[in-house]
N, C-alpha and C positions, 0 to 999 in steps of 0.2 A: 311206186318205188318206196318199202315202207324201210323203218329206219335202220333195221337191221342189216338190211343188205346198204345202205348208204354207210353204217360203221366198217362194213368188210371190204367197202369196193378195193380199197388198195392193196390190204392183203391179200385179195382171190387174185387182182393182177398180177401179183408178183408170184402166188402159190401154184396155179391151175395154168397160167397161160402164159407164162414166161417164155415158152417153147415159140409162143404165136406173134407174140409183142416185141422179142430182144429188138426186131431187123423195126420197127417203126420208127417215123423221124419223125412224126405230130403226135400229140396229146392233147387236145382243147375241147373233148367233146365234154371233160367234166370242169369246164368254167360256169362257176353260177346254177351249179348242179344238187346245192343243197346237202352237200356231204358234209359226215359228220368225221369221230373217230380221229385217230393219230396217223401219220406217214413212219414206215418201217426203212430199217435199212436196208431190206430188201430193193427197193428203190435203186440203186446201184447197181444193180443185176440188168439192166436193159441197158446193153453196150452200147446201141446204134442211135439212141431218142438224142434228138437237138433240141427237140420245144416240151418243157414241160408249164402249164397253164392249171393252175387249181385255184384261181381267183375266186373272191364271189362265194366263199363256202363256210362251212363252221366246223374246219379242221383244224384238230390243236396238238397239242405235244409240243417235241420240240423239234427245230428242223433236223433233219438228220447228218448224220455225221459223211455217211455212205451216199455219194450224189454222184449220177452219170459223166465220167468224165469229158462225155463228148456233147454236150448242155452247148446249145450258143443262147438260148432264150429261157430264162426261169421265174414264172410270175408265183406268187402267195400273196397278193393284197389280199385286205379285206377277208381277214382269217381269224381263229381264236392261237394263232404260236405265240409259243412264248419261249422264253429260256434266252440263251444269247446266240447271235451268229455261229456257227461254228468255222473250229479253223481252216477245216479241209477244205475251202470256199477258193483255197490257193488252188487247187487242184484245179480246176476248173479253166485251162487256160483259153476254150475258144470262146467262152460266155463272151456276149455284148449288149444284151438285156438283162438286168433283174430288177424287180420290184419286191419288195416285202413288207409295203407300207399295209398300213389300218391293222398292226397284230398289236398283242401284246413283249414286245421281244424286248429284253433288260442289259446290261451288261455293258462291256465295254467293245466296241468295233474290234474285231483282231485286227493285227497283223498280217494280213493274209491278201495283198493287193499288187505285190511287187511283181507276180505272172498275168495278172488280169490285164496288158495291156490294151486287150482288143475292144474291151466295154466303155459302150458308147453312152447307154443310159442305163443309170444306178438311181433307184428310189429308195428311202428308205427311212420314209416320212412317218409321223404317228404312232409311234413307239414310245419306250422307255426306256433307250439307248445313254447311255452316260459313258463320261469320261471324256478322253481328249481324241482329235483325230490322226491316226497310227500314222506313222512316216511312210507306210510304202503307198499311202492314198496319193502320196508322189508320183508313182511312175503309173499311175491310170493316164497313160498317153494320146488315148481314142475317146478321151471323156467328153460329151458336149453339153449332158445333162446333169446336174445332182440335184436330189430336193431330198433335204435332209429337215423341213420344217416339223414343229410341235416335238422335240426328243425333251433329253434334258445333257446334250452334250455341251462340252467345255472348253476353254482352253484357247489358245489362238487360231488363225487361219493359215498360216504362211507355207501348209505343206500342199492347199493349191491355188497357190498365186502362179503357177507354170504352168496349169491343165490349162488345154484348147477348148473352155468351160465357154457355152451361150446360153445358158439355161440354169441358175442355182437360187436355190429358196432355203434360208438357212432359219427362218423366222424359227421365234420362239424356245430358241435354245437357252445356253448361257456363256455363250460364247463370249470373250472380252481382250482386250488390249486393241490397239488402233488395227485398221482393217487395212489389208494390203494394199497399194496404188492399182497396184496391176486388176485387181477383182473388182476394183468399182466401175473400168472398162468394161465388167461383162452385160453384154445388152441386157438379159433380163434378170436384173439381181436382186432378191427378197432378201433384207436382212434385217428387217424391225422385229422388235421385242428382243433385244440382246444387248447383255450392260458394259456396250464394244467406249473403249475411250474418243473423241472428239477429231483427235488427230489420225493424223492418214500416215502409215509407215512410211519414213523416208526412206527416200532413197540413196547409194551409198553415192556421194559427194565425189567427183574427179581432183584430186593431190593438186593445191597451187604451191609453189614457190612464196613465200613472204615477200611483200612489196619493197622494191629496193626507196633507201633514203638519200633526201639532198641534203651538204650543209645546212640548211634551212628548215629541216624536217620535214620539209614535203615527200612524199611518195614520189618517184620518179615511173613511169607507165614502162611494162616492160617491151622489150623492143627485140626483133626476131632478126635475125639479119638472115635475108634471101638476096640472089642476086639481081641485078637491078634488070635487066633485061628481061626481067621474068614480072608479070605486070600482076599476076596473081598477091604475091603480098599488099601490093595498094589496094586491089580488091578487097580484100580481109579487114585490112584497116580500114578503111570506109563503112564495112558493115559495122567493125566493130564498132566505132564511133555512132551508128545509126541504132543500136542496139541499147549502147549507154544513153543515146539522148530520147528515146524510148523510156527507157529504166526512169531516167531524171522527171522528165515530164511525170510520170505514173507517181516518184514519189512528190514532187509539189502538188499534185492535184491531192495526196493524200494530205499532205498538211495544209493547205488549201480547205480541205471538209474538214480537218480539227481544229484552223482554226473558228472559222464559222461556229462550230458545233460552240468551243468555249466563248465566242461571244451572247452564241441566243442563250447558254447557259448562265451566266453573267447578268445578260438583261432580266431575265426570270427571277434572278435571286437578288435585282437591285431593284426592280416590279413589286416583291414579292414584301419585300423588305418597307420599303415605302410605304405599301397600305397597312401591313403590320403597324409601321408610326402611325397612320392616320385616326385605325381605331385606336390605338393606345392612346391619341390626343383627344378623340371623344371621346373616350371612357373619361377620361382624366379631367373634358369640361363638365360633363353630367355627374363625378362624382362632386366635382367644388358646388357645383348649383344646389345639389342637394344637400349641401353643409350650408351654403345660405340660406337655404328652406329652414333647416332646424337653429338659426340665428347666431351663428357659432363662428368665429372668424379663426385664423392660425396666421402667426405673427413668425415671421421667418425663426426660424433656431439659430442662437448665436455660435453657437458649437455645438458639436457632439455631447460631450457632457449633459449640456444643457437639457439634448433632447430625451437622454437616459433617465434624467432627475424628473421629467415631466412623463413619460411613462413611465416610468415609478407610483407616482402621483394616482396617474388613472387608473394602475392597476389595483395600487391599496383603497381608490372611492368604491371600486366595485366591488371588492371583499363585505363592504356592509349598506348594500341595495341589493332588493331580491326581486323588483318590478321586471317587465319584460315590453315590449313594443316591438312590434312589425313595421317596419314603411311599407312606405303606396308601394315604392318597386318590389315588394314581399322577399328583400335581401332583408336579415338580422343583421345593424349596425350596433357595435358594442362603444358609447360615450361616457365617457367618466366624469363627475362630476369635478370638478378640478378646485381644489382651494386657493390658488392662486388666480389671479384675474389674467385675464387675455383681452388686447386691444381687438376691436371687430369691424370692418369698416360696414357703414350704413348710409345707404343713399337718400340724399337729399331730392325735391322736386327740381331743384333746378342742376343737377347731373353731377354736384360737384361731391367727392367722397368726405368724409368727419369721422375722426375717430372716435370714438364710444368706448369707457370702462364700463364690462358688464360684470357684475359679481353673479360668476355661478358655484357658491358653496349650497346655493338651494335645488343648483340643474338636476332634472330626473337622469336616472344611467338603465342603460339596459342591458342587461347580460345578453351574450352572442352565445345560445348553444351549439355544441360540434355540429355539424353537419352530417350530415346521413351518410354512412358509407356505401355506396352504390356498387351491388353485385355483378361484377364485369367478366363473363366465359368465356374465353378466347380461345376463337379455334386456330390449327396450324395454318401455317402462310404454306399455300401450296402451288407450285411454279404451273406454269400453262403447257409448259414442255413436254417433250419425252423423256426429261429429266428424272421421272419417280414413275413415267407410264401409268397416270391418272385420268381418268376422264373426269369431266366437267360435275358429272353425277355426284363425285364425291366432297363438293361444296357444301351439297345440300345433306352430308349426314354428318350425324353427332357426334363430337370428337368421345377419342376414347381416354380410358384411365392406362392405357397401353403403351410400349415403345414403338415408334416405327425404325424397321432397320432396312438398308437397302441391301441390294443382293449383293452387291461388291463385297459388305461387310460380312453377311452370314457367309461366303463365300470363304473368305477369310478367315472365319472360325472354326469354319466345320472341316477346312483342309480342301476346299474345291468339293465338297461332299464326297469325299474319300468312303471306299471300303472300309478302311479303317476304324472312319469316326463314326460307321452306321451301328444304330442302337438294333433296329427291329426292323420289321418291311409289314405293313399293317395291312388289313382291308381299303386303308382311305390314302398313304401312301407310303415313303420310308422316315422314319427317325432317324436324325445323327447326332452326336455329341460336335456342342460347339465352346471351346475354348476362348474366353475374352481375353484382352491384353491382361485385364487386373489378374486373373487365376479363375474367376468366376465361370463357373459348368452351369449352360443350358441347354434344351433339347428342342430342336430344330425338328418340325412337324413339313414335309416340300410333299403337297399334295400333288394328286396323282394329274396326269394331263385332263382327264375329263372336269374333274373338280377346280383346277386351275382356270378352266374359263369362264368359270360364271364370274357376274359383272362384278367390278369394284365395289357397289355401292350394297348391292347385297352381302357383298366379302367381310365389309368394314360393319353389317349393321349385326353379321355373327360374330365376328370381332370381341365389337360393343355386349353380347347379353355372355358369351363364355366369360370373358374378362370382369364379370359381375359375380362368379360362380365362386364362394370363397368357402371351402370344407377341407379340417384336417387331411380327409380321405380321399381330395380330388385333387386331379393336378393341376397346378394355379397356371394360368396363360398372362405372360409379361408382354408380349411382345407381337408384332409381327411383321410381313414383307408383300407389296400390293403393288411392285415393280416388274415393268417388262413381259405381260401375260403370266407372271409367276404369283403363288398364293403359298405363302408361309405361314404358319404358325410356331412361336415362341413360346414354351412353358420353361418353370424352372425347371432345374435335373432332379432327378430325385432318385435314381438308380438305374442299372442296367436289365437287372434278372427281374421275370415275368413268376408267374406263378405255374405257367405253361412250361418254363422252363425248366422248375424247383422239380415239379410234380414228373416230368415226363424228358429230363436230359437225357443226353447218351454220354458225355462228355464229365470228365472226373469235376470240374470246377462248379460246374451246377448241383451232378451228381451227386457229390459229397455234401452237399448242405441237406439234411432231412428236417422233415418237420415234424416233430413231435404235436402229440395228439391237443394239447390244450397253446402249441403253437398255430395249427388247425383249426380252435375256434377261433383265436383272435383275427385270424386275417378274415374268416366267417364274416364276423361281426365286422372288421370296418370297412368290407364290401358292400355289408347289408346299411349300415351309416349314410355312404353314400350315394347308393338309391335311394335310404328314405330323403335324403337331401333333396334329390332331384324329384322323387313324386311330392314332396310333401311342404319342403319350407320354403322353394321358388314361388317368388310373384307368379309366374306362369307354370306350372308342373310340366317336365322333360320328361321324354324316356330316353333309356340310354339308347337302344335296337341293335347294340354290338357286346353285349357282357358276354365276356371270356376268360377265361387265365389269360390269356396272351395281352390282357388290356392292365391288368390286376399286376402293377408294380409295386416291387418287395426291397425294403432294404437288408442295407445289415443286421438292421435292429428287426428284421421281420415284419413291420411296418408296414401297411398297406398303405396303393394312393392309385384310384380308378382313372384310366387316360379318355380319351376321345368323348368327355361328356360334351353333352350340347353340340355336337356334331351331328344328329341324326339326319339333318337336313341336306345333308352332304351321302348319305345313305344309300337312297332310290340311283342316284346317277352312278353308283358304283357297284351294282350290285350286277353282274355278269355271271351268270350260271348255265349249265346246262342242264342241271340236276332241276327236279321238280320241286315242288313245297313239300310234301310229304316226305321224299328223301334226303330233302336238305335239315328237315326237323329230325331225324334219325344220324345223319351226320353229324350234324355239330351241336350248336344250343337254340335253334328257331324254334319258338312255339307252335305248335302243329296249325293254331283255327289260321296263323299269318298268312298261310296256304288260303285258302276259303275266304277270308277278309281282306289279306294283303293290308292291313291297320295294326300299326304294331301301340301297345296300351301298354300301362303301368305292371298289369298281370303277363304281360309276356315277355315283361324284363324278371317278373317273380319266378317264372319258370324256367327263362336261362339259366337265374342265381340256383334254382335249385338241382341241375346238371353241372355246375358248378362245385355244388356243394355236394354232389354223387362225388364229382372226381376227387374232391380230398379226402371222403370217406374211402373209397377203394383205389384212388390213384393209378385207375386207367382212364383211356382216353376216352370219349363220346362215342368214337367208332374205333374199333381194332377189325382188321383185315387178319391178323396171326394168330387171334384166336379162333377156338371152337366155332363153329357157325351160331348156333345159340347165343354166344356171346358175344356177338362182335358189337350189337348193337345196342349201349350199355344202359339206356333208360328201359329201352323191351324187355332187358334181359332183369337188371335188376330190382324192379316197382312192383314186381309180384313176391320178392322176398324181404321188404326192409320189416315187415313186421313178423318176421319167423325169427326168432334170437338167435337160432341155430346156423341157420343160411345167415342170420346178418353177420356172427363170427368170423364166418368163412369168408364173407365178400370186400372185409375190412384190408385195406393195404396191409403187406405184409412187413413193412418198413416199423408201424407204431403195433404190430399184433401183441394184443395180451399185455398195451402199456394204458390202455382207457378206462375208465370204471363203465362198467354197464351198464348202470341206469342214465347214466353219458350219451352213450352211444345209439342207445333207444333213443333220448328224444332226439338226438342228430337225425336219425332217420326219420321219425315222424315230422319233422319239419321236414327233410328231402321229399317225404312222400305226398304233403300239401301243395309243396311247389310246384311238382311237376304233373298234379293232374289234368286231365286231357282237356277237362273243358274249364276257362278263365275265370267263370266267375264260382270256383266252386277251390282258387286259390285263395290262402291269406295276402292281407297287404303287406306291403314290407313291412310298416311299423312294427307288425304282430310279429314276424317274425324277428326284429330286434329287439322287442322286447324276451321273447324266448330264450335268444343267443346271449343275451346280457345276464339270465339269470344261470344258464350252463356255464357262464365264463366264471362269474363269481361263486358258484359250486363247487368247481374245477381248483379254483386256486384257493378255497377256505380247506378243501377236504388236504390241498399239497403244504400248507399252514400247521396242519395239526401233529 
């Protein structure tokens, strides 16, 4: 089965034998069949099919809009879909199976559940599903299944605390506020890793009447009048009183265990206390013993004053003595010599005490130098709970120079991670703009589900070497979140618009920004900055393995600042393709040997920059589909002309045409043309090419000077 006919299989079903197929009511023989290709809306055209089954396969697109309305059964696990559910999903009224877990599918659940009463089990696990869950997930009446784990969905649960639910696994979302009464009855219910509050929804209270009062200000119990032949009310009354004295018991045994709790508490701190006095009493005989060692006595202080006047004293003796002495205990004791006498008592043989005038205006004094200030690192206190969703692992690694933020908080800022507040949608996951209480703009990095589970302690020790990463041209990492199966990263903001953007909008706000040609080198140059940052002035040299314009943030000021450094490592587990090495390097920016080596080096970040620096020379993309065939593929097309001056004219964006100087322009190209050669070691390093761009930049602006 070669793959040709695995990309057609659906299309030739729907093309050649629609006649043959309308009347089937199974489809399973292409479960785990190895197919490739998209589903068409052709799909729709088989009136009579109940089961459709493409589990198990590497079919992508998105799902179609046009689906059989007479489906009771529709599996797609374990598929390459992506895009969001579509709405027509309402149509579907006899469905009572689907699955669509293990794709890539984004977006927000529709609204489209209010006709689905008859489905039973709903999967729709292992995605990239956001948002809240739509009010008509209400009237799913036949529900007994959901597993909704690993999304990044939001919001509360309360629209199925009514489903006749025995089956729901909600793990790993972002689900939050207290979790309904009713769903904690459900026998199998997964809902760890979601930053849900503590408490349990109440339930709504039955309306009492206020307790009536006696003169006396007692409550008076209120009292039902039934008639007395009717033996039912004493019954009542009995329970109830059996009820209260229930209640009563439950609460004395509760103050009963508090007070206990405050007396072992008490004994501890009246335990604790006491041996605190006892060393502070031998401290206090071993300091006097060793003031009798050095023959020195101290005569009570008749007042305060007195004792100010005689630390005075001490302090102007040791103004002029510069000697020094250790004691045996290797404490530094500071004595002064004193000009006035001090009675001392001195033991006789036979036990009785004498006092002794000593003159010590001859006593040695020893200066007490500071003390050493001892370097104290303290790490964060981090609770044992599910409180922050830490494991144990993360004791043992290095705190960071970093914020830790919890997810309630980025939550918070980023607006529930709102469409709205989203920056980009990356290779590694999406950006959003997050708003602090003060005014303060950061950029909220919620990787992807796969990246999101590697362990804590490798989380935190990437954490630790980005947050070391400090260049004009790179973007600083403040922050981040290691809560609930979730991995965030915090950088400061530093703009919206990419370079991917500037160069290649459809949209008048991007659009209208152009970039002039000696605006063109400057961002040049401080993309080539920080790579040479990253190969060159790191303790450890990085590559980047993702340079793009789409990475290349611009501000106002046209100001470059490189995102996703130090992330490579995060790379390999994200890189899903179905394209080969050789036509992934003709697509975008991969250097062709990464095919053959699969080792991405410092020279095949040289060679991205230099498809890079094609695209702001000519300001099309790496691959166009609408152009010429010759041209679609912009390094094939272009590496045979950057040194014809004729063809390089022509190949120049038409936005900066006839505003460059031409000996400019030349070396533009001959730097493009070093970077991008086939084989790596026959590129320059960055250096070389920052220094090139440094001398075009200041050419540039001495020739716009004159």
């Amino acid at each position: 089965m070669g793959p040709e006919w695995r990309r057609s299989l659906l299309g030739e079903l729907a093309r050649r034998s629609m006649c043959c197929l309308k009347y089937y009511w199974n489809v399973r023989v292409i479960n785990g069949a190895n197919l490739g290709g998209q589903l068409g809306d052709e799909l729709g055209n088989f009136s009579s099919i109940r089961t459709i089954d493409l589990s198990n396969n590497n079919i992508g697109g998105g799902i179609p809009e046009n689906l059989p309305l007479t489906l009771h059964t529709f599996f797609l696990s374990a598929n390459q879909f992506m895009g969001s559910i579509p709405n027509s999903l309402s149509k579907l009224t006899l469905l009572t199976d689907m699955s669509v877990n293990n794709n890539h599918l984004t977006g927000d659940l529709p609204d489209a559940f209010s006709s689905l009463t008859g489905v039973i089990n709903l999967d729709l696990s292992f995605n990239n599903l956001s948002g809240q869950l739509p009010p008509s997930m209400g009237s799913l009446s036949s529900l007994t299944t959901l597993h909704m784990q690993n999304n990044q969905l939001s919001g509360i649960l309360n629209v199925l605390e009514d489903l006749p639910l025995k089956d729901l696994n909600i793990e790993n979302n972002l689900f939050s506020g207290p979790v309904p009464e009713k769903l904690l009855n459900v026998p199998n219910l997964k809902k760890d890793g979601n930053p849900f509050n503590t408490t349990i929804a109440p339930s709504p209270a039955t309306p009492q009447s206020p307790p009536l009062l006696s003169h006396s200000g007692a409550p008076i119990p209120y009292i039902t009048h039934t008639n007395s032949s009717d033996g039912s009310s004493s019954q009542e009354s009995n329970h109830g009183v059996k009820k209260r004295s229930v209640s009563t018991m439950k609460i004395v045994g509760y103050v009963f265990v508090v007070v206990v709790l405050v007396i072992v508490i008490v004994l501890m701190v009246i335990i604790c206390l006491s041996k605190y006095q006892e060393r502070k009493s031998k401290k206090d005989k071993l300091f006097k013993s060793q003031v009798r060692r050095t023959g020195i006595g101290f005569k009570e202080a008749k007042s305060k004053d007195h004792f100010a006047e005689t630390n005075n004293r001490f302090r102007e003796a040791a103004k002029e003595v510069h000697e020094e002495r250790k004691k045996e205990s290797g404490v530094d004791i500071a004595v002064a010599g004193l000009v006035s006498t001090f009675p001392v008592p001195v033991m006789k043989d036979s036990g009785k005490e004498k006092e002794h005038i000593i003159d010590m205006r001859e006593t040695d004094v020893i200066i007490m130098p500071p003390p050493p200030v001892e370097k104290v690192i303290v790490k964060p206190i981090v609770t044992s709970g599910n409180v922050v969703g830490l494991s144990p692992e993360m004791m043992n690694t290095p705190p960071t120079p970093t914020t830790s933020y919890s997810v309630a908080e980025l939550q918070q800022y980023t607006n529930s991670f709102s469409e709205e507040n989203l920056i980009r949608d990356g290779r590694l996951g999406k950006a959003y703009l997050a708003v602090l209480p003060d005014g303060k703009l950061l950029e909220v990095m919620k990787l992807d589900n796969v990246n999101s589970r590697i362990p804590v302690g490798d989380f935190l020790e990437l954490v630790l070497s980005v947050s070391e990463l400090r260049h004009p041209n790179i973007l600083e990492l403040v922050g981040y979140c290691a809560e609930f199966d979730q991995r965030l990263l915090v950088y400061k903001y530093f703009g919206k618009k990419t370079l991917h953007d500037i160069l290649h909008a459809e949209d008048d706000v991007n659009g209208n920004l152009k970039l002039s040609w000696s605006a063109r080198l400057e961002v040049a140059l401080g993309a080539a900055k920080a790579l040479e940052y990253l190969h060159e002035d790191c303790q450890l040299p990085l590559v980047h393995q993702n340079f793009e314009p789409a990475n290349l943030l611009l501000n106002d000021e046209l100001a470059v600042c490189v995102t996703e450094c130090g992330l490579s490592s995060l790379m390999s587990t994200n890189s899903v393709t179905q394209l080969s090495g050789r036509m992934r390097a003709l697509y975008n920016y991969e250097a062709p040997e990464i095919n053959d080596s699969g080792q991405h080096t410092d020279r095949s970040d040289v060679y991205s920059f230099g498809v890079v620096m094609l695209e702001l020379l000519t300001g099309r993309k790496p691959h166009d589909s609408t152009r010429p065939r010759a041209e679609q593929h912009l390094v094939r097309w272009a590496s045979s002309q950057l040194y014809d001056i004729d063809a390089l004219a022509r190949m120049v964006d038409p936005l900066i045409s006839g505003s460059y100087p031409v000996k400019s322009l030349s070396c533009f190209a001959d730097i493009i043309s070093r970077c991008i050669q086939q084989e790596p070691e026959f590129r320059p390093a960055i250096t070389e090419v920052v220094q090139d761009l440094n001398h075009m930049v200041k050419d540039v602006k001495g020739a716009a000077n004159k």
